[in-house]
MIFI-91881 format. One record per residue (C-alpha): residue in three letters; x, y, z. Coordinates in steps of 0.5 Angstrom, whole numbers, plus 500, padded with zeros to 3 digits. Layout:
REM MIFI-91881
ALA:X:Y:Z
...
END
This chain:
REM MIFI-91881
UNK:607:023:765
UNK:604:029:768
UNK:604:034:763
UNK:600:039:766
UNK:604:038:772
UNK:610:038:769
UNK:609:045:767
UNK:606:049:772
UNK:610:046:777
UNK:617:051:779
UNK:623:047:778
UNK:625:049:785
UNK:623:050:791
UNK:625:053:798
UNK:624:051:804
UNK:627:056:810
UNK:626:063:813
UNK:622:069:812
UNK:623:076:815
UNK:623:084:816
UNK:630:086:815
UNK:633:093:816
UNK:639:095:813
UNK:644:102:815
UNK:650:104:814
UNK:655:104:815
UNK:659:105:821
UNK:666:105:822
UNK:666:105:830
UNK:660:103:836
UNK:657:108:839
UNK:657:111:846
UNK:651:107:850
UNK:645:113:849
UNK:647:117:844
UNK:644:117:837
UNK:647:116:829
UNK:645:118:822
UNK:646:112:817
UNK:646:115:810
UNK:643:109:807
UNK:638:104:809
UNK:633:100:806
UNK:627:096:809
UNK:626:089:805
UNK:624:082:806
UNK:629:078:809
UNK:632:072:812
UNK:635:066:808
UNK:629:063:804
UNK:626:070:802
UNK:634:073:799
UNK:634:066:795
UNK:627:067:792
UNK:628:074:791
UNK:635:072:787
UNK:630:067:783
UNK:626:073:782
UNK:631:077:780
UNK:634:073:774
UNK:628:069:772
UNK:627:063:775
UNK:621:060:777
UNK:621:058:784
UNK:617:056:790
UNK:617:059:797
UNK:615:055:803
UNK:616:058:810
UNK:612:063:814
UNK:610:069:817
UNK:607:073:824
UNK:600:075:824
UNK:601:082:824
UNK:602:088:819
UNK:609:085:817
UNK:607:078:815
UNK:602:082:810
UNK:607:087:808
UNK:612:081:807
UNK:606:077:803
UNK:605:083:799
UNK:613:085:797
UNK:614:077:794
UNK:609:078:789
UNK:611:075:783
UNK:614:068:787
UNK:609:062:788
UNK:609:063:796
UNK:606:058:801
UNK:606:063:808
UNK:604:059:813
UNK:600:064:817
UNK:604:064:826
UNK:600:067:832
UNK:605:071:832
UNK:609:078:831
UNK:613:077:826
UNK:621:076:826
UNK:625:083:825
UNK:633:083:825
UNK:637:090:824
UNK:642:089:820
UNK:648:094:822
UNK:653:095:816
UNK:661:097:818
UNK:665:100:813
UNK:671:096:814
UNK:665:090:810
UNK:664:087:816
UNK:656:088:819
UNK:652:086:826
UNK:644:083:826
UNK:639:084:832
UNK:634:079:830
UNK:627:077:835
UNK:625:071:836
UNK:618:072:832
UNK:615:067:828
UNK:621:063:826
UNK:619:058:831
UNK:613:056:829
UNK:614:054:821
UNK:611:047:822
UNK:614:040:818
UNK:607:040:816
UNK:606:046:814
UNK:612:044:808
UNK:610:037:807
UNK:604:039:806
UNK:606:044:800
UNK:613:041:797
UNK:609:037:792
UNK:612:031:789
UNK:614:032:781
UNK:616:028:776
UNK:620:034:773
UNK:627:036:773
UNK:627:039:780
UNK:632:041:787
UNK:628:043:794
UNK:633:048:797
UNK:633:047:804
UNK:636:053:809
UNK:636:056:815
UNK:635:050:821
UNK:638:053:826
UNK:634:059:826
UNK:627:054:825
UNK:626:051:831
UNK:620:046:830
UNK:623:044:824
UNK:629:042:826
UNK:629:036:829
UNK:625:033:823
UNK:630:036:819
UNK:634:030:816
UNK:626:026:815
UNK:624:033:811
UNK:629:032:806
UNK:629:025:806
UNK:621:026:803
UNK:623:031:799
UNK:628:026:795
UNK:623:021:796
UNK:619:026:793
UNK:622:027:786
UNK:627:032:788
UNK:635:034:788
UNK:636:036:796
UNK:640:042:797
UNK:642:045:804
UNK:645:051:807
UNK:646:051:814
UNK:647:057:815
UNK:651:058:823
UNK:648:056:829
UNK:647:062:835
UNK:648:056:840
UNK:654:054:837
UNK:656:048:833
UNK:653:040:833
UNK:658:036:829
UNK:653:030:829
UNK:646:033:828
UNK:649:036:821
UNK:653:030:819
UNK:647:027:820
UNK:644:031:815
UNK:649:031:810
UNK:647:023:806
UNK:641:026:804
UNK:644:032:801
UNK:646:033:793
UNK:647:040:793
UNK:651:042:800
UNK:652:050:799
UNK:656:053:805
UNK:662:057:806
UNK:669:057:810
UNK:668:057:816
UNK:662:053:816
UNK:666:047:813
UNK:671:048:818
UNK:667:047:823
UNK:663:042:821
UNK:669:038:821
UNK:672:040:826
UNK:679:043:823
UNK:681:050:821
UNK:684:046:815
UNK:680:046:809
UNK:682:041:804
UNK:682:036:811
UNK:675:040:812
UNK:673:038:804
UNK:675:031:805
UNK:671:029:812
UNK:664:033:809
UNK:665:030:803
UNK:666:023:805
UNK:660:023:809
UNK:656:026:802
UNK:653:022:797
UNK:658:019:791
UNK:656:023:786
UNK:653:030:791
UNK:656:036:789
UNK:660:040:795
UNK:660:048:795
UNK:664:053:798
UNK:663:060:798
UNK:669:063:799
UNK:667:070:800
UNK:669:076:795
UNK:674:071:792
UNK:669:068:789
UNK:667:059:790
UNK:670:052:789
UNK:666:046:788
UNK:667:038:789
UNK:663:033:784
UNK:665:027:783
UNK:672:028:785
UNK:673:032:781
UNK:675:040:784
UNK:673:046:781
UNK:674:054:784
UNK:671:061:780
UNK:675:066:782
UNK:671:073:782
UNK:674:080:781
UNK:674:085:788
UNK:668:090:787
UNK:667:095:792
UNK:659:094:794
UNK:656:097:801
UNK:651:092:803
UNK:653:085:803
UNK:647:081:807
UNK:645:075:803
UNK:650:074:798
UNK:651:066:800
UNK:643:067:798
UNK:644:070:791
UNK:650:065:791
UNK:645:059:792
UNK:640:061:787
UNK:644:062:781
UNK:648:056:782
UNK:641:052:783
UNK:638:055:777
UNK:644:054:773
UNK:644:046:774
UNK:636:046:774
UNK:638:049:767
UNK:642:042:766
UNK:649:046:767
UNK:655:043:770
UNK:659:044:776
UNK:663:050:774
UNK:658:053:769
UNK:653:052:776
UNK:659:056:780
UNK:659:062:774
UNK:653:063:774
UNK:653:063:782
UNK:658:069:782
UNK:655:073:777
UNK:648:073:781
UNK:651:075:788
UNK:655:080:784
UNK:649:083:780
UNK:645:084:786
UNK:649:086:791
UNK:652:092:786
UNK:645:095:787
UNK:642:098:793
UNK:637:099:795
UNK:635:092:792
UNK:627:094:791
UNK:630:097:785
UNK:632:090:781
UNK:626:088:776
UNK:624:082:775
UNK:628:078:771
UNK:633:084:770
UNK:639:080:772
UNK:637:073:767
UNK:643:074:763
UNK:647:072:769
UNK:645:065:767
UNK:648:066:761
UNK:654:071:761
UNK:656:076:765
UNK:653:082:766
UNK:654:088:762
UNK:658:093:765
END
């Protein structure tokens, strides 16, 4: 073995979307076409699937490599400089880049205005390029494939290589704009140790509004010992591995901004079974992550590693 290798290598690597993100809030109505608000809260951060994943990672300690992209101008070098800390791999697009406001109501629900930008241009390239093969005990997270265009049709390929090369798989759909292909994501599924995404998006993979038939069809179409996560919301999550069904049921908190809590979600759930965790601790410990970085507004606040113990132990009130 490789030692050096084995120790300079981050256990898990992320493959997915980078962007600028503005959140405000709240709002409790739509405005009147040409009039003006003012949000009493907003926040300019590093956004998009991938990014929240990585800085959740960051957030609770574990190491992680972010591969994606960003445009040529003065955002992609301010979204260079705000994931400082992270083992990034940027590819550099000839383009603006992406920007999405995030609109948060007061009844919890929230809208986003989301430009094209780069996220088109993030190549298979570029990421078989930098996902290096590891003899360590690794996951590659892939997200987003909706939104990443030039990936998406080599997206089964992808996370074939990266099991080849040494890595557990794991995927977040995310929702598709144009609407659903059930066979594109079925597709994707037999590659897949770790499928990590949420109510209506098992519902519509499969077709039904019912969820356990939902469970069945998605895990019939899994590997046999994958592991299949649903995020509930703020109800928490369940998991099915090995036939065996597991739910984490969370306490209500009143938290003003939501985006990017499946994202956190994922990154405490990964790190937990990077650390050899089973399916119920790598849920707990999913929770927890999302629980602990949402309380907390603005997010450039958290410091690195301030929120380990959510691998461990809830957090302290």
């Amino acid at each position: 073995m490789d030692t050096a290798r084995h120790l300079s290598h981050p256990p898990l690597s992320i493959v997915g979307d980078v962007g600028v993100d503005l959140v405000l809030g709240s709002l409790t109505e739509w405005p009147q076409i040409g009039t003006e608000l003012l949000m009493p809260r907003s926040e300019l951060r590093p956004g998009g699937s991938g990014a929240n994943a990585a800085l959740a990672a960051r957030h609770i300690g574990q190491r992680a490599h972010l591969i994606s992209a960003v445009g040529n101008d003065h955002f992609g070098q301010w979204l260079a400089e705000q994931l400082a800390g992270i083992d990034t791999t940027l590819e550099i697009c000839d383009i603006e880049t992406t920007v999405s406001v995030g609109l948060m109501h007061t009844c919890g629900e929230r809208n986003f205005f989301t430009t094209h930008g780069h996220l088109q241009r993030l190549s298979a390239e570029h990421v078989l390029a930098h996902l290096q093969p590891t003899d360590a005990p690794s996951i590659a997270l892939f997200t987003a494939p909706f939104l990443l265009t030039d990936l998406r049709p080599r997206y089964a390929a992808l996370m074939a290589e990266a099991g080849r090369r040494g890595y557990r798989v794991a995927l977040d759909t995310g929702w598709p704009p144009e609407g659903w292909d059930q066979g594109e994501v079925m597709s994707w599924l037999p590659h897949c140790d770790h499928l990590l995404i949420n109510e209506l998006e098992a519902q519509s993979i499969a077709g039904t509004d019912d969820l356990d038939n939902a469970l069945t069809l998605i895990g019939a179409a899994m590997k046999p010992d994958a592991s299949l996560i649903v995020k509930v919301g703020a109800r928490g999550a369940l998991g099915i591995e090995g036939g065996r069904r597991v739910e984490r049921i969370t306490e209500p908190a009143d938290i003003f901004d939501t985006i990017g809590a499946g994202d956190a979600f994922n990154a405490g759930y990964l790190a937990a079974r990077i650390r050899g965790g089973d399916l119920a601790e790598g849920l707990a410990a999913g929770c927890r992550t999302a629980g602990a970085i949402l309380s907390r507004f603005p997010r450039k606040t958290i410091r690195a590693g301030e929120f380990a113990g959510c691998l461990l132990s809830p957090v302290p009130a």
